[in-house]
C-alpha positions, 0 to 999 in steps of 0.5 A, spaced: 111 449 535 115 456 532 120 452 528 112 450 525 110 456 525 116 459 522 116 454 516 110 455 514 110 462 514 116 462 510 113 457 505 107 461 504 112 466 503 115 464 497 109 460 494 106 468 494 112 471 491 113 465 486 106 465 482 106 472 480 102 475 474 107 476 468 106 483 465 105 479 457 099 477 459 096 484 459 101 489 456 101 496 458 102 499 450 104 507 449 104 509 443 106 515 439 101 520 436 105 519 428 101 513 424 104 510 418 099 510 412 100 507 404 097 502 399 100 494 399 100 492 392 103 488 388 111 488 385 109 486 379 103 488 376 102 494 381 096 493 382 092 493 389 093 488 393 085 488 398 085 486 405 092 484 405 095 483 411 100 488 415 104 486 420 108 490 424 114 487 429 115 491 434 123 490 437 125 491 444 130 490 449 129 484 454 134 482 459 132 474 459 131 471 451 134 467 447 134 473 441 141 477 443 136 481 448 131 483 445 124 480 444 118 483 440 109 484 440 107 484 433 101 487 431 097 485 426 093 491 422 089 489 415 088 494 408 082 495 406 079 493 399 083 498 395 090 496 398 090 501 403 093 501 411 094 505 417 099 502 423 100 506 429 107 505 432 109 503 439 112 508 444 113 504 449 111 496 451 111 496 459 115 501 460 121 499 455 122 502 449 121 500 442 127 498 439 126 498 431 120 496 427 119 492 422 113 492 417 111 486 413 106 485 407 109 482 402 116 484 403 120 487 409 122 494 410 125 495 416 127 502 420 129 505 427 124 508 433 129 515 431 125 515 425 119 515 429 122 521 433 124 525 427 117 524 423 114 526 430 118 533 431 116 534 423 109 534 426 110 539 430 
């Protein structure tokens, strides 16, 4: 009957300790007082490109990934009708530092969180 009963416990045990929540469900996202601002517009013409998409991938460590260890959250911002945007950075994912940016609208511009930081102590 003990050997029932330990079964059992150590059964609901693993079951327990295996179906936890994973935290990409909900993140946990802090970020930096700094905002980026501009205009998206087109390369050719220079005219303002309305309502276009930013996109905003946020790279950061990760132990278990197939990308080199890092993972990213992108987050998806819009211009207004003059081509004008306004993007938050991230600080932090679940307590993991952002590792760089990379901004997409129509082309790529990518640069480190160091930027970030110095942008910050400019502010200040």
């Amino acid at each position: 009957m003990k050997k029932i009963i330990i079964k059992i416990l150590f059964s609901g045990l693993v079951i327990f300790t295996a179906c936890t929540r994973n935290d990409f469900d909900n993140p946990v996202l802090t970020y930096y007082e700094v905002e980026g601002e501009g205009y998206v517009y087109y390369k050719d013409t220079k005219k303002p490109v309305p309502f276009a998409g930013v996109y905003v991938y946020n790279t950061y460590y990760q132990l278990l990934t197939s990308n080199n260890g890092t993972d990213s959250e992108d987050i998806y911002y819009f211009a207004d009708s003059t081509g004008y945007y306004r993007i938050k950075f991230l600080k932090k994912i679940n307590n993991k530092k952002i590792k760089s940016y990379t901004i997409m609208a129509g082309s790529v511009i990518n640069f480190s969180s160091d930027f970030i930081k110095k942008q910050k102590k400019q502010l200040s």
